[in-house]
C-alpha positions in Angstrom: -106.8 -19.7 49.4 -106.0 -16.3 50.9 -107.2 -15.5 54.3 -108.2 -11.8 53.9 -110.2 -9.8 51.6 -108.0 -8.0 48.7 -108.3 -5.2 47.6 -107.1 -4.0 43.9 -107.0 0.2 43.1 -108.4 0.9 39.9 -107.0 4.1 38.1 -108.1 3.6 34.4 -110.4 0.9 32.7 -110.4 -0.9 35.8 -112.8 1.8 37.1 -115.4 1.4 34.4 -114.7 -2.4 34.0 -112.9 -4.3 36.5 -113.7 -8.0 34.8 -114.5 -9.4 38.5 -116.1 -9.7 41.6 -116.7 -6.9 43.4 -117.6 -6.8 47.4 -117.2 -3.2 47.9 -115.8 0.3 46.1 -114.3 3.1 48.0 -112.7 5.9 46.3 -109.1 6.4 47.4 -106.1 8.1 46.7 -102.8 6.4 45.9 -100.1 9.1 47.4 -96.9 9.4 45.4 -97.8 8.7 42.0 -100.0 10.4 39.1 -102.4 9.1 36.6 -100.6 9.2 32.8 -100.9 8.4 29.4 -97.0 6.9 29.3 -97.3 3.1 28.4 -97.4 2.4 24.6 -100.1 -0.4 24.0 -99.4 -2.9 21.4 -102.1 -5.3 22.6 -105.2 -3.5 23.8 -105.6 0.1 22.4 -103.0 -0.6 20.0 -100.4 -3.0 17.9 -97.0 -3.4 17.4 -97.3 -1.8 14.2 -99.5 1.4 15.2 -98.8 1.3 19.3 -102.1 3.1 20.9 -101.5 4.9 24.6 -103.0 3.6 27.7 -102.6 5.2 31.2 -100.3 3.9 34.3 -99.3 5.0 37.5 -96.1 7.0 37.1 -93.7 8.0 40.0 -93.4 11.3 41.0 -92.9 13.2 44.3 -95.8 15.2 45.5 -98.0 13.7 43.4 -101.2 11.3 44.1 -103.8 9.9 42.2 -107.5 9.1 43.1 -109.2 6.2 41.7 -111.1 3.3 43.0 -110.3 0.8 45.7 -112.2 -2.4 45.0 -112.5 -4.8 48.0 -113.0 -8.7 46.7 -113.8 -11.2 49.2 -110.8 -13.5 50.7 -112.3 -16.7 48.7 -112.5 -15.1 45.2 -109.0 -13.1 45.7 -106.7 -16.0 43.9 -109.3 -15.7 41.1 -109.1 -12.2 40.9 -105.1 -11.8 41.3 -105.2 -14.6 38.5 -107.3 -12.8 36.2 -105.7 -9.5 36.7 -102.3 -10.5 36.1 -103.3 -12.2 32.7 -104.9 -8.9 31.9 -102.5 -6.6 33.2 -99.3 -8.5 32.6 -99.7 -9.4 29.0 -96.9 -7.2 28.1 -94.2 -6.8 31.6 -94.7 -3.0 31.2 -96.5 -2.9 34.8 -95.4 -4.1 37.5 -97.8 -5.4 40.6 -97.1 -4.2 43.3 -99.2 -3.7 47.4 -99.6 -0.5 47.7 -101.2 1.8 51.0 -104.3 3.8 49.8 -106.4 6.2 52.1 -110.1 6.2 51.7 -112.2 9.3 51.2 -113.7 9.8 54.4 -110.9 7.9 56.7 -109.3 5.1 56.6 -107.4 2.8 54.3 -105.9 -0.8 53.0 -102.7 -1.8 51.2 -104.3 -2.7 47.6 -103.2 -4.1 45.0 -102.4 -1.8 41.6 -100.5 -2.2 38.4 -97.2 0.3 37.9 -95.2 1.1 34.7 -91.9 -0.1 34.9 -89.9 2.8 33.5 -87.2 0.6 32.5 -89.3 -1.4 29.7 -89.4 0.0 26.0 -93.6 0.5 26.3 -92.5 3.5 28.3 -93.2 6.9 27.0 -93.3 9.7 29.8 -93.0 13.3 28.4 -95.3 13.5 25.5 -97.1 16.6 24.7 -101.0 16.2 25.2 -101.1 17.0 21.6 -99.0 14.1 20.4 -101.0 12.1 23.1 -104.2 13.2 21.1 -103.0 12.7 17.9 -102.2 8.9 19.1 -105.3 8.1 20.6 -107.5 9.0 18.1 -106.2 7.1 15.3 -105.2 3.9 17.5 -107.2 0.3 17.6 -106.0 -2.9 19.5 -107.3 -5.7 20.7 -110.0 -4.7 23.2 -111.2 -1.7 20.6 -110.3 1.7 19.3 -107.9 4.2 22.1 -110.3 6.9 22.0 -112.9 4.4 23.4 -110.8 3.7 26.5 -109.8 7.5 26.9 -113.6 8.5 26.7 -114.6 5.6 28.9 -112.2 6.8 31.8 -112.7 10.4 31.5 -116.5 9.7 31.9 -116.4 7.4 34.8 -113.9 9.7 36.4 -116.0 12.8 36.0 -119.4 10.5 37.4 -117.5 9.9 41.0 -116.6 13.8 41.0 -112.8 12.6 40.3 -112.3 14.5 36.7 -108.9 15.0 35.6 -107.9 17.8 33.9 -105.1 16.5 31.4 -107.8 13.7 30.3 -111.0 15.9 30.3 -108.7 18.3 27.5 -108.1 14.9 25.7 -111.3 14.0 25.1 -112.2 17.4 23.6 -109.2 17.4 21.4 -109.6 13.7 20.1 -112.7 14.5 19.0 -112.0 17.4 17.0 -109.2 15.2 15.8 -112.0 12.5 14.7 -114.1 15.1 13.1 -111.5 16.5 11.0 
């Protein structure tokens, strides 16, 4: 049984449904790494056959991304690591990793988050926001249609003033996509 609380930073569905227990929400920033569509999902949002695109925390210098840090208390944390990795891991594109995130407002935690392994073949950095469109708003998996997760982010992000730009013009162009 772990002896603190965890905490786990949300950056895509996680922030609009994080499938556990939930003590506390901060928003945070994760410095270092950006918000992208640039894993290729053959389970969720997608198949094997038609992959959809879901987002992951790419590398890059310079860059950060602000999400949610959710704080779960030291007796559910195996339950939640558990659950997460099931979720998360299904495919070995992400990698877990603790990582330090700064609260809005002061102060911070190590947390946490799911990473894309650049080395695994679900990778797929460098794709125009158009040919990201064009994949979203065709794509179903397993938990539902890709446009669903995109407009489900995008939403949530916007509600805790955190709106980001690349995804706010994807949802505007997958739905003129969907009504054409």
């Amino acid at each position: 049984m772990a002896k603190q609380d965890l905490w786990v930073f949300g950056y895509g569905s996680l922030i609009w449904n994080p499938g556990f227990d939930v003590t506390e929400t901060r928003i945070a920033r994760l410095p270092g790494w950006h918000r992208s569509f640039c894993m290729s999902s053959i389970h969720h949002r997608g198949t094997v056959d038609s992959p959809g695109l879901v987002l992951a925390l790419d590398v890059a210098d310079g860059a950060h991304c602000d999400g949610v840090a959710f704080r779960v208390e030291a007796a559910k944390a195996p339950a939640t690591i558990d659950y997460l990795r099931e979720r998360e891991l299904i495919s070995s594109a992400y990698l877990e990793r603790e990582l330090p995130v700064t609260f809005h407002g002061g102060g911070g935690a190590v947390a946490v988050t799911y990473v894309i392994d650049r080395d695994h073949e679900q990778y797929v950095a460098g794709m125009s926001l158009e040919k990201q469109a064009r994949i979203i708003a065709h794509a179903v998996g397993g938990r539902g249609p890709n446009d669903e997760y995109l407009y489900n982010t995008a939403a949530h992000l916007a509600e805790l003033d955190l709106a980001d730009e690349d995804l706010d013009w994807l949802v505007h162009r997958v739905r003129v996509l969907k009504q054409g």
